[in-house]
C-alpha positions in Angstrom: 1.2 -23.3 -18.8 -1.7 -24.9 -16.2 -4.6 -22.1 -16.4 -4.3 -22.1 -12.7 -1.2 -21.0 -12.5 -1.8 -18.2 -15.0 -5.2 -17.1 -12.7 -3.2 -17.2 -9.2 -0.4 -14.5 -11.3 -3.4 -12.8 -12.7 -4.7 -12.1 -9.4 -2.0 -10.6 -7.7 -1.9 -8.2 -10.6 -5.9 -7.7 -9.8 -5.0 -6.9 -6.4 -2.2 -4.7 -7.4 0.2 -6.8 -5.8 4.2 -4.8 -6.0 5.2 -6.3 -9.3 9.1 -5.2 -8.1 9.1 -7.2 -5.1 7.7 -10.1 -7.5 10.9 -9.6 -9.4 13.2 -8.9 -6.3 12.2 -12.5 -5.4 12.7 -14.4 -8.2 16.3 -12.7 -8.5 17.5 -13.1 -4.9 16.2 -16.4 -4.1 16.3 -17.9 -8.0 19.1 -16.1 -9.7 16.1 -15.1 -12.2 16.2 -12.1 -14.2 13.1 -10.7 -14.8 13.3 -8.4 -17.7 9.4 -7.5 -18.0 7.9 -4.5 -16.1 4.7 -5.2 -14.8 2.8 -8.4 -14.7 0.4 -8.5 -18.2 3.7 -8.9 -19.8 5.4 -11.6 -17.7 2.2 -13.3 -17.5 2.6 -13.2 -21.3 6.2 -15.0 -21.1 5.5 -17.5 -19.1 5.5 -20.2 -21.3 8.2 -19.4 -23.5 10.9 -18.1 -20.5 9.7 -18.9 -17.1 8.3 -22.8 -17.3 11.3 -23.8 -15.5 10.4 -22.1 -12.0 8.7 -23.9 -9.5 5.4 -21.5 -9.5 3.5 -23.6 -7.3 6.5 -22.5 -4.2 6.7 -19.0 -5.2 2.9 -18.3 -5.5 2.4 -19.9 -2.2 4.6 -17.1 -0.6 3.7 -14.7 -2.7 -0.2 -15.0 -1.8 1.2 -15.2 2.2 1.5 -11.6 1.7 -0.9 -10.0 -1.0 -3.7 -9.0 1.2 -5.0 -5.4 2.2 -7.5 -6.0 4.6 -7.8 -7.8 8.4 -10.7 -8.9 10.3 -10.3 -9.8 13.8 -12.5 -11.9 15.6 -12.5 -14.1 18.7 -13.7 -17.6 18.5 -15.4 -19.9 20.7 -13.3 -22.3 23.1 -15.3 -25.4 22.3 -14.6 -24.8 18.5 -10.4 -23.8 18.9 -10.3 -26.8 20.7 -10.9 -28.7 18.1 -7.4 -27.8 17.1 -5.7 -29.8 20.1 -3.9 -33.0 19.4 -6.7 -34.8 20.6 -9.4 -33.4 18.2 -7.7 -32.7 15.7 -7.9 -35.7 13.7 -11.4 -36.0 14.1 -11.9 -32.3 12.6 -9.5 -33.4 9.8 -11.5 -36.1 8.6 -14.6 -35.1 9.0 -14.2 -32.1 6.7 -11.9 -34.6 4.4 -8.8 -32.1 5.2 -6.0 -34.5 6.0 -4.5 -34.2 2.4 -4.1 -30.4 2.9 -2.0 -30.6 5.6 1.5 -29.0 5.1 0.5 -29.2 1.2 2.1 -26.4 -0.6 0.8 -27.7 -4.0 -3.1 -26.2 -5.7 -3.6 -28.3 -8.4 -7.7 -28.5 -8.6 -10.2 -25.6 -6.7 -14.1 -25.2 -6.9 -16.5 -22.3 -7.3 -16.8 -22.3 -3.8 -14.4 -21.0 -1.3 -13.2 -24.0 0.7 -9.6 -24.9 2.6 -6.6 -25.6 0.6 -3.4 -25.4 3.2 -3.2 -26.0 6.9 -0.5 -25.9 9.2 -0.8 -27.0 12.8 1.6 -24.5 15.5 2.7 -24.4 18.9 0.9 -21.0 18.9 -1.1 -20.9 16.0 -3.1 -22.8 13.0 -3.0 -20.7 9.4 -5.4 -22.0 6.8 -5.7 -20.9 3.5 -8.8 -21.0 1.2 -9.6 -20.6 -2.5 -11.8 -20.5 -5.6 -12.1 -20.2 -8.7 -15.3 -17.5 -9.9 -16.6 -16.2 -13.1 -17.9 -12.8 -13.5 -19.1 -10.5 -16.3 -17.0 -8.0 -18.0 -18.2 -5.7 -21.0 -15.7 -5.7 -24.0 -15.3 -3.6 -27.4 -14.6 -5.3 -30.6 -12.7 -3.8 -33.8 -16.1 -2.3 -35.2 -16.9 -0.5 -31.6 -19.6 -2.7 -30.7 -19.8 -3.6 -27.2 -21.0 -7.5 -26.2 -20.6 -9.6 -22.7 -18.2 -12.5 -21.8 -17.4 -14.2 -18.8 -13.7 -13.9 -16.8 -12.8 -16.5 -14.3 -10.6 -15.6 -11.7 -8.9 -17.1 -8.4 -9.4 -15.7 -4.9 -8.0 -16.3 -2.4 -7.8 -15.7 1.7 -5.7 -16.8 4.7 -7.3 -17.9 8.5 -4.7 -17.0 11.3 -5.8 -18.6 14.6 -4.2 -17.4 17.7 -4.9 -20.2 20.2 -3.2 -18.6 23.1 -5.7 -15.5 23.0 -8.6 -17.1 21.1 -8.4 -14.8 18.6 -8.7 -15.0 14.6 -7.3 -13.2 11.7 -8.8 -13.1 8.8 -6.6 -11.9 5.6 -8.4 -10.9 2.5 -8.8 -8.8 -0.6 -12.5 -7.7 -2.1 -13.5 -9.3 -5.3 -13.0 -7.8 -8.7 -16.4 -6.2 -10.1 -18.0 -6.7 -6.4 -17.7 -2.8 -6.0 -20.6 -2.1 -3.9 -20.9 -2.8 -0.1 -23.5 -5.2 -0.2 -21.7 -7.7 -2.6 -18.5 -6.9 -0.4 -20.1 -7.6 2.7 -21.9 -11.1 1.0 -18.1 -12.3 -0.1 -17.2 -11.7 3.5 -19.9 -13.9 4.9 -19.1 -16.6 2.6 -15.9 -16.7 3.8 -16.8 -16.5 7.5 -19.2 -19.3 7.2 -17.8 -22.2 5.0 -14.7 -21.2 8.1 -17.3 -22.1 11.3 -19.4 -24.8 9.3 -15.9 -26.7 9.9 -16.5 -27.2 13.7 -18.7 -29.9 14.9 -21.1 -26.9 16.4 -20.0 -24.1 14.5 -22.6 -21.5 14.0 -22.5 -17.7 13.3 -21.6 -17.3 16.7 -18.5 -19.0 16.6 -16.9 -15.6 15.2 -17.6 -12.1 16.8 -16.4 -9.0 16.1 -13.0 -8.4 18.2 -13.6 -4.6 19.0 -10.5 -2.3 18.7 -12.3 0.5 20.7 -10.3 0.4 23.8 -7.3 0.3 21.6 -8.4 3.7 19.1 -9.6 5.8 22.0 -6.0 5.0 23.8 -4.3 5.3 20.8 -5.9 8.8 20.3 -5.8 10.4 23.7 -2.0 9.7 23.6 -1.9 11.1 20.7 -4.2 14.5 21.6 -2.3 15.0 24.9 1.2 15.0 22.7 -0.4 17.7 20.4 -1.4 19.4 23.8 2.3 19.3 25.1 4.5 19.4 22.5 2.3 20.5 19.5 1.9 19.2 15.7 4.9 17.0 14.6 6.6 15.2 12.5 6.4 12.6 14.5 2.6 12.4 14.7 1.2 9.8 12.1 -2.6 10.5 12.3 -4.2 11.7 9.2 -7.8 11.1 10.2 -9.4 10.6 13.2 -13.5 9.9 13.1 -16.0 9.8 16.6 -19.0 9.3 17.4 -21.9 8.4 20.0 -21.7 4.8 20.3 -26.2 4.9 21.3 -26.1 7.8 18.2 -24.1 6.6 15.7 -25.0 9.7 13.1 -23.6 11.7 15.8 -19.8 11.9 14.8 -16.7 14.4 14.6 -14.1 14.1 12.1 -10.6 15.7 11.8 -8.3 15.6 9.0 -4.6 16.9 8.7 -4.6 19.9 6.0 -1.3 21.3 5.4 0.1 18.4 7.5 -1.7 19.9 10.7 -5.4 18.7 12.1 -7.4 21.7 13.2 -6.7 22.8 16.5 -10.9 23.6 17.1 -11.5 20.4 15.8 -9.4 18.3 18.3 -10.5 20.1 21.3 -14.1 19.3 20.0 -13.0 15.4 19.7 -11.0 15.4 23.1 -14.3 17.0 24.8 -16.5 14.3 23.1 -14.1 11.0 24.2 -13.8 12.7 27.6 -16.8 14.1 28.5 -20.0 12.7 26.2 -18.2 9.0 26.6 -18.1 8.9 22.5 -15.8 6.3 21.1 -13.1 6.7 18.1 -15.2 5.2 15.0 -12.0 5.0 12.7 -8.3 6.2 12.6 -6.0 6.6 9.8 -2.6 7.0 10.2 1.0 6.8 8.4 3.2 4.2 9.9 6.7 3.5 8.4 5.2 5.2 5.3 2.3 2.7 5.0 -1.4 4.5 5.1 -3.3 2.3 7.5 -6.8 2.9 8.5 -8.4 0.7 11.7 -12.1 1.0 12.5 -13.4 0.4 15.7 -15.6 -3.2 13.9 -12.1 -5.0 14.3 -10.9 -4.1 10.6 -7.3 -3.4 9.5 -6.8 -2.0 5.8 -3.3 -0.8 4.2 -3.2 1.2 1.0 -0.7 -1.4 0.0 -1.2 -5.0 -1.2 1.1 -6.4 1.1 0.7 -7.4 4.7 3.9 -8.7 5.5 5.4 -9.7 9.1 7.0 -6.4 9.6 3.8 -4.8 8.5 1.9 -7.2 10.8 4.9 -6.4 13.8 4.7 -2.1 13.2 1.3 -2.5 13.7 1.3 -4.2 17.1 3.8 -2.0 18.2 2.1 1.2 17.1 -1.6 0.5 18.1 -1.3 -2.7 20.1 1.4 -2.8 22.3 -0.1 -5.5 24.9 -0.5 -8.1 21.5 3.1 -9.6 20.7 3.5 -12.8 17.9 5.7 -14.8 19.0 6.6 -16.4 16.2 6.0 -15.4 12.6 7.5 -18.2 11.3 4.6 -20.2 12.4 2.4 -17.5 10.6 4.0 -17.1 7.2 6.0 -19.8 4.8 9.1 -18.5 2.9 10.2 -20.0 -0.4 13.2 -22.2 0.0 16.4 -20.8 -1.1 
């Protein structure tokens, strides 16, 4: 089996990826019976009972949905228009991208994160990057002693650009090992860079930060005046809700549901504080169609689950953005064929 394909499985088990919906797939669109239980075992059987299956085609969807974190930005106009039939073939082969287009096959990745798939829309243009990194890992042999090796591993993101609003969505996981914020934020940059470095005058202002502030403190006030008419609910699906002074940002108020109620005190406190000090919501977390969600006001979506799919993607909208419709999610995810 190509090592590859091995590191794209192993990283959807990294990412905790549903291994059941792996094997709800392969059965409903393959006839495959998938008799292992989680993925170290079927990763272990690939050679011997699954080197039939077209891997590349599954992956590909697969990875169109095994993310738990968005970043919205807006972009530029003179850089999105580089996307127009006009431009387009100029940005192709400038950046040596016209063999990507459409392609569905990953054969050969670097180190660095760079473009592997586009697809050109009436709406929208999704491309997908990846890599292949090493990093350390500390192992025990059979007389306890512990030594150092090196693990490769694939990564892998996803670009969704909105050219109607100007807006992009950037789909990603953090890196194994990279636990602290600062190597977090540093894999985001990478990311965010080798994207605007495609544009004839991309720079780090070609992305900013699409603020969901409007969005939270609507989403909230709706929320406290419900509580205010018709008390706590079932219905109501905030667990968290975080302030603070936008010119003090130390400054905040946070309430969390205990006993599946928030503290009355505490929401007057945060009502008072939108209302009357003009603070803003910092972050939300709520429970929508039983998927823990939390948005923060820097334009960042995160699920508790490994799986952004367009229904995910379409409750979302509904519940926080009502005024943001897709139009089309074909254009923004591919499904295995049948």
């Amino acid at each position: 089996m190509d090592e590859l394909i091995i590191l794209r499985w192993e990283n959807l088990n990294e990412t905790n990826f549903s291994f059941d919906y792996v094997k709800s797939l392969l059965l409903d669109k393959y006839g495959i019976n998938v008799v292992e239980e989680n993925f170290k075992n079927f990763i272990q059987s690939l050679s011997k009972k699954y080197n039939n299956i077209d891997h590349q085609e599954i992956l590909f969807e697969l990875e169109d949905l095994a993310y738990k974190k968005i970043s919205v930005f807006t972009i530029k106009e003179k850089d999105i228009e580089e996307f127009n039939d006009i431009l387009r073939e100029r940005f192709l082969k400038r950046n040596r991208l016209e063999r990507i287009v459409g392609n569905k096959t990953l054969n050969e990745i670097d180190s660095q994160i760079y473009p592997c798939y586009l697809k050109f829309d009436q709406r929208y243009v999704t491309m997908k990057m990846a890599c292949v990194k090493k990093f350390a890992i500390e192992e025990v042999d059979s007389d306890g002693a512990t030594y150092s090796s090196s693990k490769k591993y694939f990564h892998c993101t996803k670009f969704v650009i909105d050219i109607l609003h100007n807006l992009v969505f950037l789909f990603y996981n953090d890196i194994p090992n990279w636990d602290n914020e600062q190597k977090k934020g540093a894999a985001l940059t990478e990311k965010k860079s080798t994207f605007y470095n495609l544009f004839e005058k991309g720079n780090q202002a070609t992305l900013n930060r699409f603020v969901f502030t409007q969005y939270l403190n609507k989403y909230v006030k709706d929320y406290l005046d419900s509580v205010k008419n018709n008390g706590e609910t079932l219905t109501n699906k905030i667990i968290l809700i975080e302030t603070c002074d936008p010119k003090k940002s130390k400054n905040k108020l946070k309430s969390s549901k205990i006993d599946g109620n928030h503290d009355k005190h505490r929401l007057d406190a945060i009502r008072y504080a939108i209302e009357k000090e003009r603070n803003i919501v910092f972050q939300v977390e709520c429970n929508i169609n039983n998927i823990w969600l939390q948005f923060k006001h820097t334009g960042e979506i995160i699920s508790s689950q490994t799986f952004f799919s367009k229904e995910v993607l379409k409750n979302v909208c509904i519940e926080i953005f009502p005024d943001y419709e897709i139009s089309n999610f074909q254009e923004i995810y591919t499904e295995a064929t049948s």
